[in-house]
VOZAVO-579753 format. One record per atom (N, C-alpha, C): x, y, z. Coordinates in pm, whole numbers, padded with zeros to 5 digits, always signed. Layout:
BEGIN
XYZ...
***
This chain:
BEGIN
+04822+03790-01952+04725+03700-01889+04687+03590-01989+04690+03436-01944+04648+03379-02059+04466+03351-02054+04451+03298-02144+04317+03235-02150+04235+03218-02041+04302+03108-02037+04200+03030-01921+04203+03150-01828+04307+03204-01746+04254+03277-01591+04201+03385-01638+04198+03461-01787+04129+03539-01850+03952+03509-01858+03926+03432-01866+03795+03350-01856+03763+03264-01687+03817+03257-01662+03773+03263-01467+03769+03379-01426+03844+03483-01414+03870+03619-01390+03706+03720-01453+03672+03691-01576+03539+03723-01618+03449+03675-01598+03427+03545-01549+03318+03443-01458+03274+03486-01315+03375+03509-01276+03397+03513-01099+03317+03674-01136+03374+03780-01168+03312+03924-01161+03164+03924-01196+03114+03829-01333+03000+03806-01343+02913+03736-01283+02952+03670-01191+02873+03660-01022+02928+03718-00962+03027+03818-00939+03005+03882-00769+02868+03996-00820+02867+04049-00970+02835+04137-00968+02638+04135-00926+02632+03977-00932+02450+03942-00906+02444+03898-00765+02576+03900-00626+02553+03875-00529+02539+03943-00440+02443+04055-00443+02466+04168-00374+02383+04153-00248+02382+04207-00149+02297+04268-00058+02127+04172-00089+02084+04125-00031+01936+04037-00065+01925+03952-00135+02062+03866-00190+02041+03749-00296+02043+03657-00204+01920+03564-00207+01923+03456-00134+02044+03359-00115+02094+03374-00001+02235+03270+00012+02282+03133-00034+02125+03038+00002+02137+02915-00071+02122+02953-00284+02068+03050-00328+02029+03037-00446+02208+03083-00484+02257+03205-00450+02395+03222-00465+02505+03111-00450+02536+02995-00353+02594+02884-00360+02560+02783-00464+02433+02790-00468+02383+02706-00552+02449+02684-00712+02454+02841-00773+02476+02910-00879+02638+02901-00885+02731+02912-00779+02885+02888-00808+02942+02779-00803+02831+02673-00734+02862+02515-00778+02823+02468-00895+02716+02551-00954+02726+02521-01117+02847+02555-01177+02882+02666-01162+02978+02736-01237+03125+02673-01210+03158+02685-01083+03287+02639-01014+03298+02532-00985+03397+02404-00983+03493+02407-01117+03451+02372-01215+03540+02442-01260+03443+02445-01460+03493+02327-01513+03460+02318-01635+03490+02225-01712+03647+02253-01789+03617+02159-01940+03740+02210-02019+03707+02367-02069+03603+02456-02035+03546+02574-02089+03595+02593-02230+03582+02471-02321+03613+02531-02466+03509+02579-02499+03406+02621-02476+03316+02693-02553+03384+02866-02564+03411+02882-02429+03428+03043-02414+03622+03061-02447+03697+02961-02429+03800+02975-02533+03839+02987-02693+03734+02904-02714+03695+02915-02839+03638+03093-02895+03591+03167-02801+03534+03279-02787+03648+03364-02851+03730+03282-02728+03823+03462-02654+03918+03459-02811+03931+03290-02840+04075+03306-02965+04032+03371-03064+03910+03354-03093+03828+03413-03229+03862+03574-03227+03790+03598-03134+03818+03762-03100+03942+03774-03114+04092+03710-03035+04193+03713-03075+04249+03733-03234+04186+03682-03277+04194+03672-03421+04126+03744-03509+04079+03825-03465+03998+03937-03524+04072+04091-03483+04178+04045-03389+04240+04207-03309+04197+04240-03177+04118+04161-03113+04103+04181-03006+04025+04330-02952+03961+04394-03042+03965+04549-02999+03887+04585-02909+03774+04469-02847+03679+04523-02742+03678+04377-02638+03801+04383-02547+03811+04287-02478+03734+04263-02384+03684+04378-02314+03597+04370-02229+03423+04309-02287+03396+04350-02453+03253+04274-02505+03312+04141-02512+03426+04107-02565+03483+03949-02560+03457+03850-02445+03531+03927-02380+03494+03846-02202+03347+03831-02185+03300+03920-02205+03112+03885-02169+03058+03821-02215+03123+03805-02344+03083+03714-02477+03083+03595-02438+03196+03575-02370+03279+03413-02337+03235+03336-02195+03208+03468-02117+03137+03448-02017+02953+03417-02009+02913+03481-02088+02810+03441-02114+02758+03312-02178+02830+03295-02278+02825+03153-02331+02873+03073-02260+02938+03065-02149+02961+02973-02036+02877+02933-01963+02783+03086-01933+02737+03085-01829+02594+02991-01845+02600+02997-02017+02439+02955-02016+02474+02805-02064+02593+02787-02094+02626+02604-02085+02586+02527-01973+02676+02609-01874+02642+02557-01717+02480+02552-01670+02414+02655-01733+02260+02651-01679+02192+02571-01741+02268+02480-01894+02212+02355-01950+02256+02270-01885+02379+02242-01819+02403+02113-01720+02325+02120-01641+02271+02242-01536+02217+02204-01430+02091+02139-01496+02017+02226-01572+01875+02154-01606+01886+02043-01675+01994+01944-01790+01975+01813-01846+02056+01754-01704+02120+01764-01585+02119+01697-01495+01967+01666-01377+01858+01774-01384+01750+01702-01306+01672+01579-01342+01589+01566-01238+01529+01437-01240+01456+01417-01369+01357+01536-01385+01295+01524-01492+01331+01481-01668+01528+01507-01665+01573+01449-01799+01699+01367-01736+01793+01388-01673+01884+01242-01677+01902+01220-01527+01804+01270-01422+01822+01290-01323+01956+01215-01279+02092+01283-01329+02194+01257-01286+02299+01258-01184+02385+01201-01065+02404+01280-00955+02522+01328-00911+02572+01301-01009+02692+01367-01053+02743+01492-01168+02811+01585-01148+02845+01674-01282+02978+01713-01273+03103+01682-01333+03216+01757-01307+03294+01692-01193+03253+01575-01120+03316+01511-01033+03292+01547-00891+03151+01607-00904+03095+01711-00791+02889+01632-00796+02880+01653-00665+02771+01624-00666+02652+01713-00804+02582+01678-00845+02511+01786-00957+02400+01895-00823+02377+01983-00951+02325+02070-00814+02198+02051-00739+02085+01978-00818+01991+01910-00740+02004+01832-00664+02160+01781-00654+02177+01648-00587+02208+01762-00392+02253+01827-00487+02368+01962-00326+02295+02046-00280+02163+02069-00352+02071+02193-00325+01936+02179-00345+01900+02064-00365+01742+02064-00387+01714+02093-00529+01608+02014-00589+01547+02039-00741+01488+02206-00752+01409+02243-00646+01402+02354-00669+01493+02491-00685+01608+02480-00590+01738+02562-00621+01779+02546-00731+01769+02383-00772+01836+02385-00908+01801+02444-01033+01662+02418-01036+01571+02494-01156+01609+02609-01167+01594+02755-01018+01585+02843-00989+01756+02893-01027+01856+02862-00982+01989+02846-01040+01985+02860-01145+01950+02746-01216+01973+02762-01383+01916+02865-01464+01803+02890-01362+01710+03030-01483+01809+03145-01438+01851+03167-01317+01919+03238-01310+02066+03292-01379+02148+03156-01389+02245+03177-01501+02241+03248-01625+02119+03181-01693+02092+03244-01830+02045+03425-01791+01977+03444-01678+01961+03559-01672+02076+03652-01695+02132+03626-01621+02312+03678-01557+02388+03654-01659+02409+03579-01763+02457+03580-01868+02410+03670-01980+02278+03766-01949+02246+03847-02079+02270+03992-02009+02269+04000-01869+02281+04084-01782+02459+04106-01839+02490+04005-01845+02719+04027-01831+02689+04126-01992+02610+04049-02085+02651+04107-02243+02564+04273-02183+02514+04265-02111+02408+04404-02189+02507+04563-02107+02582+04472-01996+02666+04564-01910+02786+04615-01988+02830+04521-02082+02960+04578-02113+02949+04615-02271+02842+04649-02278+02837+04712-02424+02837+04873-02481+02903+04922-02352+02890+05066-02343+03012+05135-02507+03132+05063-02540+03240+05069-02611+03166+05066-02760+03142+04967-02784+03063+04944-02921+02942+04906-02902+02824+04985-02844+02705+04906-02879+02645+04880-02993+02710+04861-03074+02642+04814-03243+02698+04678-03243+02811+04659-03184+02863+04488-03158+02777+04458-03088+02758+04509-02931+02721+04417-02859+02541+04371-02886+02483+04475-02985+02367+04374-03051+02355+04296-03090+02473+04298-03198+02502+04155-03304+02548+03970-03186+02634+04060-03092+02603+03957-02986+02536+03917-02911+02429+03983-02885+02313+03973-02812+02246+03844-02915+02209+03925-02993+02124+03812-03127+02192+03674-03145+02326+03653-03140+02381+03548-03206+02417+03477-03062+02366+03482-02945+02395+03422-02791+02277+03384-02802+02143+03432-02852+02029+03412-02823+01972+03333-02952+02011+03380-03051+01976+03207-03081+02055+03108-03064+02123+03123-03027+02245+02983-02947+02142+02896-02836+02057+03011-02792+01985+02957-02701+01832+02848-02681+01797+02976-02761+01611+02967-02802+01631+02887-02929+01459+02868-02935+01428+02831-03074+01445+02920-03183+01434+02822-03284+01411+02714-03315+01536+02626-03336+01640+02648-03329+01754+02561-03328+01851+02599-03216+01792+02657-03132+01949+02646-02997+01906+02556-02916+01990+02555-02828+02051+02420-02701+01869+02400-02642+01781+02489-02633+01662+02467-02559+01605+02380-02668+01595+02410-02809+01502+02299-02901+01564+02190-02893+01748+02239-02891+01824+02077-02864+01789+01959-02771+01740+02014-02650+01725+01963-02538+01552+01924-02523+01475+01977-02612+01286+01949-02657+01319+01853-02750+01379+01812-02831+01389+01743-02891+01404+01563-02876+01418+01554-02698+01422+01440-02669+01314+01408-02597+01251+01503-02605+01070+01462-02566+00926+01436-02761+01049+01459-02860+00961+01413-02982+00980+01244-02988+00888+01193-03051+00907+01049-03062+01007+01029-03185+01060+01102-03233+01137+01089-03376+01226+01225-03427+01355+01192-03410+01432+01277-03447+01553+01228-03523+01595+01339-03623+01715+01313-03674+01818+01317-03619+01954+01250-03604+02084+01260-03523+02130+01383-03511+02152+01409-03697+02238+01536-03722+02117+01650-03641+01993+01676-03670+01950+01776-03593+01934+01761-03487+01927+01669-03402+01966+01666-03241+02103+01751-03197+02183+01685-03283+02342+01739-03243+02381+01867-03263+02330+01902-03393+02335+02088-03436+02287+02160-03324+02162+02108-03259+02069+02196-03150+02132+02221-03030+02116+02097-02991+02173+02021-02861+02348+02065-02824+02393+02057-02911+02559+02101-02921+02586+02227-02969+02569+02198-03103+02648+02259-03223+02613+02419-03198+02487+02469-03135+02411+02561-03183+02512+02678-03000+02565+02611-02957+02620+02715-02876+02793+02717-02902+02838+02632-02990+02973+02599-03019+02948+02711-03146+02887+02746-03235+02866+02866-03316+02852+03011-03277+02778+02974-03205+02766+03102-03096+02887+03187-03041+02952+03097-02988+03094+03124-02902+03196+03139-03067+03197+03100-03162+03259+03107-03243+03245+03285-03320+03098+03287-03361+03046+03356-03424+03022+03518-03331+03038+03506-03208+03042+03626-03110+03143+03668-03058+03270+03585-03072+03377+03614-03050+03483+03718-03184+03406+03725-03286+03439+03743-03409+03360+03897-03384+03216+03888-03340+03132+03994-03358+03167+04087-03257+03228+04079-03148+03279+04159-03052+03369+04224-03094+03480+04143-03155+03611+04231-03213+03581+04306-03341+03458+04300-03374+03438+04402-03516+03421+04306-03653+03479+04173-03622+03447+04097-03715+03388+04027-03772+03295+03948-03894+03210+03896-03967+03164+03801-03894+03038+03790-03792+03067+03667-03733+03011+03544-03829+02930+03537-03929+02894+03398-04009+03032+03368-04045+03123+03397-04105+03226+03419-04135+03285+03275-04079+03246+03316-03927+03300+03205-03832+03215+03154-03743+03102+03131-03784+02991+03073-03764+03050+02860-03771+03075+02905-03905+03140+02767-03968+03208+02633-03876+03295+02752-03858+03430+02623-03721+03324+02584-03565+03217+02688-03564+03140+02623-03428+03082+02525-03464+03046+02519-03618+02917+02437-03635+03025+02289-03656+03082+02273-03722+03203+02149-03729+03239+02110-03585+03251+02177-03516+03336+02145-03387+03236+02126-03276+03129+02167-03301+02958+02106-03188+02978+02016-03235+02910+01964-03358+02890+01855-03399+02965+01733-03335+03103+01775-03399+03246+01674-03341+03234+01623-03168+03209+01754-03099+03175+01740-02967+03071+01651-02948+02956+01653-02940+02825+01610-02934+02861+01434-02968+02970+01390-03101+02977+01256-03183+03101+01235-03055+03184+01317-02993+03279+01265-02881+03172+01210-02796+03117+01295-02740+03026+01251-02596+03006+01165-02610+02889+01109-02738+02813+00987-02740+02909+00896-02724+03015+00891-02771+03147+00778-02798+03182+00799-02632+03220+00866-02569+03250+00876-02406+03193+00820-02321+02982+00837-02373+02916+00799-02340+02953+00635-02311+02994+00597-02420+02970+00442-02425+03084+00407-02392+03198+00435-02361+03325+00379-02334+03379+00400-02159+03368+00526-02177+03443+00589-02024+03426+00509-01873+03458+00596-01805+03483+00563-01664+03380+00674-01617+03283+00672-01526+03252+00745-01475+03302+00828-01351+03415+00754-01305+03501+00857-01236+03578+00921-01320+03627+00873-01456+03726+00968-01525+03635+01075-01567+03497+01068-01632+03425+01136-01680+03375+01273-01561+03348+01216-01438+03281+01268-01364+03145+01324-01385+03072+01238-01458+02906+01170-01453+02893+01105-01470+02767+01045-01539+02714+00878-01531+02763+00920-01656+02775+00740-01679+02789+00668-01837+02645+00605-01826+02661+00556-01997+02582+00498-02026+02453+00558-02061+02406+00655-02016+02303+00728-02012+02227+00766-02170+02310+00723-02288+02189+00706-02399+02126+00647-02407+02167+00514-02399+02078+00449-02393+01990+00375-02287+02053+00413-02151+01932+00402-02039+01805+00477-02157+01807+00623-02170+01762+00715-02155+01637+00697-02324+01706+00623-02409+01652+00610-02567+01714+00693-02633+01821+00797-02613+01837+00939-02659+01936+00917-02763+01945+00958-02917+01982+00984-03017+02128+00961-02959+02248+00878-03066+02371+00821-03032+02394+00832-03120+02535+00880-03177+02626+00812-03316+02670+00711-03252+02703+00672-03159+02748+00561-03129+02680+00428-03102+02571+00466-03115+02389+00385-03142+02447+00341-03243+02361+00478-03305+02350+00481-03499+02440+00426-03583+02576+00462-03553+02678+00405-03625+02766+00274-03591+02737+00246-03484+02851+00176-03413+02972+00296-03378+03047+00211-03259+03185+00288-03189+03259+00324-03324+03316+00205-03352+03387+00276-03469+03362+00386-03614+03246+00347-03621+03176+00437-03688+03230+00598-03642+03104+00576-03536+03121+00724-03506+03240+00767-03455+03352+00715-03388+03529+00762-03412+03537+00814-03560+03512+00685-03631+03553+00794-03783+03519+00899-03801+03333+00940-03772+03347+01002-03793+03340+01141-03723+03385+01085-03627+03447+01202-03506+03551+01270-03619+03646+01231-03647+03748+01265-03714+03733+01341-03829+03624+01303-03930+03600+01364-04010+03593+01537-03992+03500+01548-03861+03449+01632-03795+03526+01785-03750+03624+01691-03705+03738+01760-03631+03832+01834-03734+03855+01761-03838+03928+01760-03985+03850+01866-04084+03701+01873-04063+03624+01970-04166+03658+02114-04040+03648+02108-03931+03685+02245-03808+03810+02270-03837+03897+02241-03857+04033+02277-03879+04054+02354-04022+03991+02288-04145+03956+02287-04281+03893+02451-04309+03795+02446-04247+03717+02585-04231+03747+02730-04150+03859+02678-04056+03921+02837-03988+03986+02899-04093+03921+03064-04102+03980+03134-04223+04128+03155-04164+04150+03234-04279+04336+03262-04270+04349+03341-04190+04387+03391-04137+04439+03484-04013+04542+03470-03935+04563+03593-03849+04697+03601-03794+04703+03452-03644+04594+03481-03605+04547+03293-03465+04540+03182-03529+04509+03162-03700+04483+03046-03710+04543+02949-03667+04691+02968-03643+04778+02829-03584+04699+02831-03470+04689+02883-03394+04627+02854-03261+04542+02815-03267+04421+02881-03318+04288+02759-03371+04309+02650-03393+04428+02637-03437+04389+02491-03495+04448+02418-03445+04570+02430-03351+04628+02414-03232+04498+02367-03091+04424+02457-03112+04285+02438-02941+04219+02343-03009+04186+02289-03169+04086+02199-03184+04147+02067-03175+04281+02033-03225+04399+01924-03226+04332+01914-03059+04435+01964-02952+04433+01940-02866+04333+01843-02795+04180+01980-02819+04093+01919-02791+03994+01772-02821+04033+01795-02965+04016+01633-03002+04072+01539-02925+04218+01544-02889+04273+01483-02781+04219+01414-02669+04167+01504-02605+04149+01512-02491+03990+01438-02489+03905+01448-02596+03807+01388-02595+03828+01268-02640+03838+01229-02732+03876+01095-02795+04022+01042-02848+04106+01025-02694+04241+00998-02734+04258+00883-02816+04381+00913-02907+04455+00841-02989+04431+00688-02968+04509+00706-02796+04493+00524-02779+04367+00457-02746+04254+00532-02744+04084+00472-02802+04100+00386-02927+04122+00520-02993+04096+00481-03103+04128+00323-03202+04287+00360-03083+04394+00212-03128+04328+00079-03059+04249+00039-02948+04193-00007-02888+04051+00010-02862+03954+00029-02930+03850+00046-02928+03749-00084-02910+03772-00155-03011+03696-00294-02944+03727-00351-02789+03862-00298-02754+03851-00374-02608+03810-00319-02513+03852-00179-02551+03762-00095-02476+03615-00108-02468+03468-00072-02584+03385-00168-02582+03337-00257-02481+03458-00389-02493+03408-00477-02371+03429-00461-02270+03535-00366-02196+03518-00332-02086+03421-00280-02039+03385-00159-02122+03317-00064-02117+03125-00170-02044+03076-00223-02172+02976-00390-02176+03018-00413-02053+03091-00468-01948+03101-00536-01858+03113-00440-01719+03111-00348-01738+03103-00202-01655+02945-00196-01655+02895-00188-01748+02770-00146-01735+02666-00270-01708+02690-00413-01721+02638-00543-01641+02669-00503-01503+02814-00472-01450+02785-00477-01324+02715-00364-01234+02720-00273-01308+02663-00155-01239+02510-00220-01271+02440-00274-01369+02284-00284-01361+02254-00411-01264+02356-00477-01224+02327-00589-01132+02369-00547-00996+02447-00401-00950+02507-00407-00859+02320-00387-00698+02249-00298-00779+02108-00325-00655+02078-00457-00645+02073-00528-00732+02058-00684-00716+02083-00762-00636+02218-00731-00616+02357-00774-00499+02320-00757-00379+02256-00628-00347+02301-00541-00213+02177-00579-00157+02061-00598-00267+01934-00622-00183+01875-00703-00066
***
């Protein structure tokens, strides 16, 4: 089985297993349009290879691992897609879920994910429950304060923040997680490999902003532009485009740098190549100023297009 249907295959079971008999029907749809179709799910690939690379010995805590950290990504899209932070109406090339279900489903959805995501770890820890603590702990501060995705995401209600700690929170702090639990499932050190999440959030988080400012919002399938509608912390602000390409790269180059030796490392370092790819291709990079002005002239017409129609 490879990866990926290895990680849909553990998604899908971890909702049938919360749709039982009395789950409200709209809150259940609600919850698999977050989930379904997924994204590039590198968070929870990133999971499964680690564990791979550790021996694999408790596949079933792996999957929960990977699934869980999915699950509670998706329950950060739904909530930084409401009104209250980018009220966005798009996610994934799909309406977002407040847009398909009402703000209140959506809220209610998302708390629910994270629920169902500690529910997947606490079910399959019957094999090693001395792992599945260490994963419990290291999912949950991925989450909570004071540095997971929730302070990441409070952090754009302070009047003053640093980049790098926006991005550690906001990103980095569930890209460790998935790194560092995928390691702890299979028996192995997870600080160890704490490391390659924290390089490779980061990298992620310095892609977006750069996506942010360049893309297509049909290629993307959400809004662009949205840092700086929004005021919200940019390397691509802060640094300029090219800037932050560089030091996208840097980024990507210290994640590769830091996977210990092991029998997956080609593959590791194989999923981060790729993925760099796929976020900030080559021919950006080669074309970046013109891109830029396209990009500038995309976003004039979209702020003039109510203007037009009025």
């Amino acid at each position: 089985m490879n990866t990926m249907t290895r990680i849909e295959q553990a998604l899908e079971a971890a909702l049938v297993a919360n749709e039982g008999a009395g789950c409200p029907p709209k809150l259940a749809a609600a919850i698999r349009h977050a989930v379904f179709p997924g994204g590039a799910r590198i968070r929870p690939q990133l999971c499964i290879a680690v564990a791979m690379a550790n021996g694999d010995t408790d596949p079933a805590l792996a999957d929960a691992a990977a699934s869980a950290i999915e699950l509670i990504h998706c329950a950060s899209l739904v909530h930084d897609d409401l009104p209250c932070f980018d009220d966005a109406p798009t996610r994934r090339g799909q309406p977002s879920v407040h847009k398909a279900y009402g703000e209140r489903l959506a809220v209610l959805a998302g708390d629910a994910l994270i629920v169902t995501a500690f529910q997947t770890l606490g079910a399959a820890g019957g094999r090693h429950p001395e792992r599945m603590a260490h994963v419990l702990q290291t999912v949950a501060r991925g989450v909570g304060t004071p540095l997971g995705i929730i302070a990441g995401q409070a952090w754009e209600c302070e009047p003053r923040v640093a980049l790098s700690d926006y991005q550690r929170a906001k990103t980095g702090a569930l890209f460790a997680a998935a790194t560092a639990a995928g390691a702890q499932a299979s028996g192995g050190d997870g600080e160890t490999w704490r490391a390659l999440g924290d390089w490779l959030g980061e990298a992620y988080q310095v892609a977006d902003d750069v996506r942010d400012a360049l893309a297509d919002p049909e290629q993307l399938g959400k809004p662009v532009g949205r840092d700086v509608a929004l005021g919200r912390p940019s390397a691509a602000i802060q640094h300029g485009l090219v800037g932050a390409v560089e030091h996208f790269e840097r980024l990507v180059q210290g994640a590769i740098d830091v996977i210990p030796d092991c029998k997956g490392a080609g593959m590791l370092r194989q999923i981060v190549r790729m993925e760099a790819e796929r976020l900030v291709p080559k021919a950006w990079c080669a074309n970046i100023e013109a891109l830029a002005e396209r990009a500038a002239v995309r976003a004039a017409e979209r702020s003039a297009a109510p203007t037009q129609t009025a």
